[in-house]
C-alpha positions as CSV (number, residue, x, y, z in Angstrom):
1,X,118.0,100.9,73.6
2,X,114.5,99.7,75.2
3,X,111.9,101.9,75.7
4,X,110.1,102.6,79.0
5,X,107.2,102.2,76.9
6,X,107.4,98.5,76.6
7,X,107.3,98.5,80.6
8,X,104.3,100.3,81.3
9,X,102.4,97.5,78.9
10,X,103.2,94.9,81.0
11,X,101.6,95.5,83.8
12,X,98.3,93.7,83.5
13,X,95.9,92.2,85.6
14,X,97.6,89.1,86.6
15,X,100.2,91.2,88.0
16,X,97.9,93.3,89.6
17,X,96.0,90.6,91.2
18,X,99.5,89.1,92.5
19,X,100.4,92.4,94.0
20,X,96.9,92.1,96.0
21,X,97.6,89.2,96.9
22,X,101.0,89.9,98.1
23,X,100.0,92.9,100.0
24,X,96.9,91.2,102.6
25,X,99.6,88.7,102.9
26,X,102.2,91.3,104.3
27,X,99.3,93.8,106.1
28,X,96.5,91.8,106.5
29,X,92.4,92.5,106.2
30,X,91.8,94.8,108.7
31,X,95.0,97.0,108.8
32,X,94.3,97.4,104.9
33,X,91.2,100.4,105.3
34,X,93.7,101.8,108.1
35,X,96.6,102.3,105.5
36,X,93.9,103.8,102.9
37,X,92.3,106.1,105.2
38,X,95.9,107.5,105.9
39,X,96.6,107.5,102.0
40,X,93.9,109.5,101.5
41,X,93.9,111.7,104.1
42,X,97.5,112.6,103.2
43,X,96.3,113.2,99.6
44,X,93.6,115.6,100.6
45,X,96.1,117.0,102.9
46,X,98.6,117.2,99.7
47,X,95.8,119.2,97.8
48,X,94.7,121.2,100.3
49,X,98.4,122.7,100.4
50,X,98.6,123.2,96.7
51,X,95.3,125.1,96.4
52,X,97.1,127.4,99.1
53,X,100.1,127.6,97.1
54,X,98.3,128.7,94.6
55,X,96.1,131.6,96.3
56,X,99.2,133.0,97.9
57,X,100.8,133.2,93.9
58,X,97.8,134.4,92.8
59,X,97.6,137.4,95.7
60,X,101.5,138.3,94.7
């Protein structure tokens, strides 16, 4: 049986820097800030609905 454990330890920054790599390959320089602009908004977005989740709990 193999731990996840031993997974999440080999992830280091050679890999990283190949996954870089691979993404500008795929999206390029400039669409790059694009795709973390959405990323981020959607994450804001993605709080923004919890912390009303958690006002309407908090009223009930």
């Amino acid at each position: 049986m193999i731990s996840s454990s031993i997974f999440l330890g080999a992830i280091g920054p050679l890999q990283i820097a190949l996954i870089v790599i691979v993404v500008l390959l795929l999206f390029g320089g400039k669409k790059i800030p694009e795709l973390m602009r959405g990323l981020g908004s959607g994450i804001k977005e993605f709080k923004d609905a919890s912390k009303d989740e958690d006002k309407k709990e908090d009223k009930q």
